[in-house]
C-alpha positions in Angstrom: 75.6 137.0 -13.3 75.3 138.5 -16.4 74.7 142.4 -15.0 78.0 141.6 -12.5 80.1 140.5 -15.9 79.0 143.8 -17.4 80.0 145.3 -14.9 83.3 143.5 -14.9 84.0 144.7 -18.1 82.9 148.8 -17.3 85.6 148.8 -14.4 88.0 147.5 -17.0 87.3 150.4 -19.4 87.5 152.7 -16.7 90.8 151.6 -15.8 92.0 153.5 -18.5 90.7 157.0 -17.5 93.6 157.5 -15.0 95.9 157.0 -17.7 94.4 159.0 -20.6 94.4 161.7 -17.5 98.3 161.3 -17.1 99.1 162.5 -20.8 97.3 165.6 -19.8 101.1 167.7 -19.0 102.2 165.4 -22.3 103.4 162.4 -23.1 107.2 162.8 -22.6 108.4 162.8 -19.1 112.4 162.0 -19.4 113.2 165.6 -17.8 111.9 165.5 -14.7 113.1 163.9 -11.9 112.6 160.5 -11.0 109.9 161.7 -7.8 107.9 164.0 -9.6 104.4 164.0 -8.6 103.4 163.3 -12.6 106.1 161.0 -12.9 104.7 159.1 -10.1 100.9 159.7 -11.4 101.7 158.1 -15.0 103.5 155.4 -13.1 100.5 154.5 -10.6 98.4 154.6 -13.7 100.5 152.7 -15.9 100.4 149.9 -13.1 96.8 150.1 -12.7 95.9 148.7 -16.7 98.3 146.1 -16.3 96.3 143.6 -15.2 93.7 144.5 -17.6 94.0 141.1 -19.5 93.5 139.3 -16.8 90.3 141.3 -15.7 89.3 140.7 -19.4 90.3 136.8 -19.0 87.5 136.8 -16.1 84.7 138.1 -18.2 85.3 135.8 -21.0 85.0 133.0 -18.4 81.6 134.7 -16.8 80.3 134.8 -20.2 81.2 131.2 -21.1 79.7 130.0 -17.9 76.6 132.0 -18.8 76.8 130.1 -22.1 76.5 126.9 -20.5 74.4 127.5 -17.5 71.7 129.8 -19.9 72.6 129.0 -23.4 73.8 132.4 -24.4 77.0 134.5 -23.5 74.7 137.7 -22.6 77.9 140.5 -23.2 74.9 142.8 -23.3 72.6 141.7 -20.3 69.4 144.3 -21.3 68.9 142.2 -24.3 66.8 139.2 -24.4 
């Protein structure tokens, strides 16, 4: 359970990538048009981290239950 809540919190990090790749034309958009293939990249991406918190909610839970069921959180499953 541990490794899977690591896990957990590596696809939450790499949520992000998408979005740090959407500033790569910069970070204003307002002058293009609303379909614009970036416009519509920045937006998928935007709406990808938004449910970050709750992904984040999840492995706090994981590593409470590891608390209890163990008797430590394990954030770092490769230490003992």
């Amino acid at each position: 359970m541990a490794w899977s809540n690591f896990l957990l919190l590596s696809a939450a990090v790499l949520k992000f990538v998408p979005l740090i790749y959407s500033f790569r034309p910069g970070l204003d958009l307002g002058t293009l048009p609303a379909d614009d293939p970036l416009r519509m990249q920045r937006i998928w991406a935007i709406d990808l981290v938004s449910d970050t918190g709750y992904l984040l909610l999840i492995w706090f839970i994981l590593g409470m239950l590891n608390y209890r069921l163990v008797g430590r959180y394990r954030w770092l499953p490769w230490r003992k």
